[in-house]
C-alpha positions as CSV (number, residue, x, y, z in Angstrom):
1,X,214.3,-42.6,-12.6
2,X,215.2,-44.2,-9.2
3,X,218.3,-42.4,-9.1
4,X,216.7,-39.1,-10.3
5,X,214.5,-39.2,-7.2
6,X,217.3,-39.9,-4.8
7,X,219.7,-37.1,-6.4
8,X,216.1,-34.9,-6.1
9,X,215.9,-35.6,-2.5
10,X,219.6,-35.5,-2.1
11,X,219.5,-31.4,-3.4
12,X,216.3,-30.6,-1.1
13,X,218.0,-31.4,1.7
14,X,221.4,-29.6,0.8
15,X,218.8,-26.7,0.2
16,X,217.1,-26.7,3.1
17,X,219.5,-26.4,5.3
18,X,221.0,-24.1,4.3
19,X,220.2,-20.1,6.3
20,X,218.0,-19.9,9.2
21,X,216.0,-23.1,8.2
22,X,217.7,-26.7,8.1
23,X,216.1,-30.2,8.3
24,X,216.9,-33.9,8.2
25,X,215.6,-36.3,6.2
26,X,213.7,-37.9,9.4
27,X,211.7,-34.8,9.7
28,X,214.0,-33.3,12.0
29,X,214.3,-29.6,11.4
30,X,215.5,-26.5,13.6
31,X,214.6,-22.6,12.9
32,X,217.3,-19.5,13.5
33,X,215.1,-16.8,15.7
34,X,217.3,-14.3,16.6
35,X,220.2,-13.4,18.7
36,X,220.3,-10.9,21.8
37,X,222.5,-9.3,24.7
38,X,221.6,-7.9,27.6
39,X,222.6,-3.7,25.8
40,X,220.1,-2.5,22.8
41,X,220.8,0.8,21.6
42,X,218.0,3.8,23.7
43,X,216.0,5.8,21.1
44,X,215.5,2.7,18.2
45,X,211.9,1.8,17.4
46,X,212.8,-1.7,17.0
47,X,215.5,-3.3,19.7
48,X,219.2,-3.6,18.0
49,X,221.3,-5.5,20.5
50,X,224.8,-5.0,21.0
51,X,228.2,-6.4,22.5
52,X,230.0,-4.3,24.6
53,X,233.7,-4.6,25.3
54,X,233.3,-2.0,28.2
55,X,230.1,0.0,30.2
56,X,231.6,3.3,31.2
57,X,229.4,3.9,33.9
58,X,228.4,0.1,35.2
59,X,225.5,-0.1,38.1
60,X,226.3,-4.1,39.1
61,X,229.8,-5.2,38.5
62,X,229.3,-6.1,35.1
63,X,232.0,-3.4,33.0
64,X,233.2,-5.8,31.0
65,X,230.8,-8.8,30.6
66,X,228.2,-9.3,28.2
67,X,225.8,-12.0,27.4
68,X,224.1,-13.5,24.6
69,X,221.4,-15.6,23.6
70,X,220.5,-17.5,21.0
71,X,217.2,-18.5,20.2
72,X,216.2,-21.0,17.8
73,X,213.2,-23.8,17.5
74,X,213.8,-27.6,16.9
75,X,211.6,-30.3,16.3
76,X,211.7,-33.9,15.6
77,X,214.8,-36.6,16.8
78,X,217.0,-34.3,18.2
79,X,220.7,-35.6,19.8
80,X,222.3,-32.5,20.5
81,X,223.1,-29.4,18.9
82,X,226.5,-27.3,18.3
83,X,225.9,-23.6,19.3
84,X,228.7,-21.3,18.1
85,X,229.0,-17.6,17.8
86,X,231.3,-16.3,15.4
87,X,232.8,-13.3,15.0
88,X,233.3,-11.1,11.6
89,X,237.0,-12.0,11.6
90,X,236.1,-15.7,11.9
91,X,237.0,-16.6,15.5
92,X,234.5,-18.7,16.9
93,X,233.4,-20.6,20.3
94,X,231.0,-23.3,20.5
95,X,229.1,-25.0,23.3
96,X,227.7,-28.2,23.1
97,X,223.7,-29.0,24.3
98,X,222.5,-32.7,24.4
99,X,218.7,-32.6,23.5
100,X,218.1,-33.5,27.3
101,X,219.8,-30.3,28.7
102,X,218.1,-27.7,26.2
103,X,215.6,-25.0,28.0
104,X,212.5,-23.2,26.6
105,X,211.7,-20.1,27.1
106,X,208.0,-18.1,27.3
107,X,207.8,-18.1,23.5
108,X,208.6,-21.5,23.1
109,X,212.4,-21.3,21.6
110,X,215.3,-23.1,22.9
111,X,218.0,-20.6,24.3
112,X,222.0,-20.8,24.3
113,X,223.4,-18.7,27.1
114,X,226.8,-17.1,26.5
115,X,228.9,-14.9,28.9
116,X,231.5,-12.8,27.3
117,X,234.1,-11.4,29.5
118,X,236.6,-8.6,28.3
119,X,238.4,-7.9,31.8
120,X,241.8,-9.0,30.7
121,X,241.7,-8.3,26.6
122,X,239.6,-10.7,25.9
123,X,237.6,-8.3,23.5
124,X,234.5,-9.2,21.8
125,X,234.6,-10.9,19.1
126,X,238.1,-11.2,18.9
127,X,239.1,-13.7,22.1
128,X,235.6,-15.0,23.9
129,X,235.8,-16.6,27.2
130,X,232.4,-18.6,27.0
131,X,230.7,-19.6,30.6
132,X,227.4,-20.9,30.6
133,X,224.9,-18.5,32.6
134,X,221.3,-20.3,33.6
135,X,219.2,-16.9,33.6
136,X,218.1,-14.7,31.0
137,X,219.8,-10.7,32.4
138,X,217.0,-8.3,31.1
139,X,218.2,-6.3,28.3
140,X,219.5,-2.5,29.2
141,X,219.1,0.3,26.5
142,X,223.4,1.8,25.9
143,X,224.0,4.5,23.8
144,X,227.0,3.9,21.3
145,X,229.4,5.7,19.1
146,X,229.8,4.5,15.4
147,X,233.8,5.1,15.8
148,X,233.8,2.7,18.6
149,X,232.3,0.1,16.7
150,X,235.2,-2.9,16.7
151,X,233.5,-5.6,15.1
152,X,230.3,-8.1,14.8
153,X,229.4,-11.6,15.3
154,X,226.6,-13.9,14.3
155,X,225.2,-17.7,15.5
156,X,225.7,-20.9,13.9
157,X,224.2,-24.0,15.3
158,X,225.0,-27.3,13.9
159,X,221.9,-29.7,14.8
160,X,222.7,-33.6,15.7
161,X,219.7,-35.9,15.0
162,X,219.1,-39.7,16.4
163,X,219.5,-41.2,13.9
164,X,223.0,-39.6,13.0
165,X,221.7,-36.9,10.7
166,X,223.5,-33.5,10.8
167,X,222.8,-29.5,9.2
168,X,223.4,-26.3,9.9
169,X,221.3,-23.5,10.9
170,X,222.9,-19.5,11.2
171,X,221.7,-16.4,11.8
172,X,223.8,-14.6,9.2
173,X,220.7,-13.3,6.9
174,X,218.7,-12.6,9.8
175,X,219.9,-8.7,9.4
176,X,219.7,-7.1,13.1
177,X,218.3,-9.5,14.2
178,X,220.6,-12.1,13.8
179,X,223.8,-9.7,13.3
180,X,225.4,-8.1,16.2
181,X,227.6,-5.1,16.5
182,X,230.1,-5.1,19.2
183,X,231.3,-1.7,20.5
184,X,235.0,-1.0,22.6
185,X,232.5,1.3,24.9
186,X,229.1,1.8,25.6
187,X,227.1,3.8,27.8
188,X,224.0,3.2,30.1
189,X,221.3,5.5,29.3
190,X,220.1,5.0,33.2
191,X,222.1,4.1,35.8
192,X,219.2,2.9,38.2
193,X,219.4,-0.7,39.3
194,X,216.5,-2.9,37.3
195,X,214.0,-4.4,39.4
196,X,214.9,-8.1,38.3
197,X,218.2,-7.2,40.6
């Protein structure tokens, strides 16, 4: 009976962590909210964030960079956590977050900051040059071309506890929300510079 308790418990937590949800037996546990850039797509009643290799008509020296952010919740004995973005072909790049060094935002979820650059080839999601960035850029609404789509990434987090504890989280079957498509082009629908500049 012992030992069908144990394999029980054993399952639940191989269950539970896998998707957007994953938890430690000490209670630890971390939630997959969503991923963003700073482009959604003008015209969609709900926001659909994209990557963009290249703006064609930039406003602030930012043609070929884009950021994302990945927002997830954590509670409990946290160590650090393993935030990677992968893209569809499999490349990925992590960055590494001791508990200590992880920021809320206004809705209470832990961020990730990434800065892709795609200045010298280094396309989205194929080659990702990763760069920490400390602020959040306000997103800007692109228009895109379905035959410039080039590919898509999503988030994976692997969470660290205290006590030596470790699962993953993704964003993979968050649909839009946790699924970004990455376009070689993209355009701003308005070219005036945002007030947060």
């Amino acid at each position: 009976m012992k030992k069908l308790m144990l394999a029980a418990v054993g399952l639940t937590g191989i269950l539970a962590s896998c998707g957007s949800f994953g938890s430690a037996p000490d209670g630890t546990n971390a939630v997959m909210r969503k991923v963003t850039t700073e482009y959604k797509v003008a015209g969609n009643s709900t926001a659909q964030f994209v990557g963009c290799d290249r703006i064609t008509n930039p406003t602030d020296g930012r043609a070929t960079d884009t950021q994302v952010v990945v927002n997830f919740t954590a509670v409990g004995n946290l160590s650090k956590v393993d935030v990677s973005i992968v893209g569809a072909s499999g490349a990925k790049k992590t960055q590494t977050i001791q508990a200590a060094d992880l920021k809320k935002n206004s809705d209470n979820d832990y961020q990730a900051i990434f800065e892709f650059q795609s200045a010298t080839n280094d396309l989205i999601p194929a080659s990702i040059i990763v760069t920490p960035k400390p602020q959040v850029r306000e997103p800007r609404n692109v228009t895109v071309n379905t035959a410039d789509r080039v590919g898509s990434f999503h988030a994976e987090i692997l969470v660290y506890t205290t006590g030596g504890d470790t699962f993953p989280i993704t964003s993979q079957y968050l649909g839009s929300d946790g699924n970004i498509d990455v376009y070689s082009k993209c355009t701003l629908t308005s070219t005036a510079q945002p007030l947060s500049q």
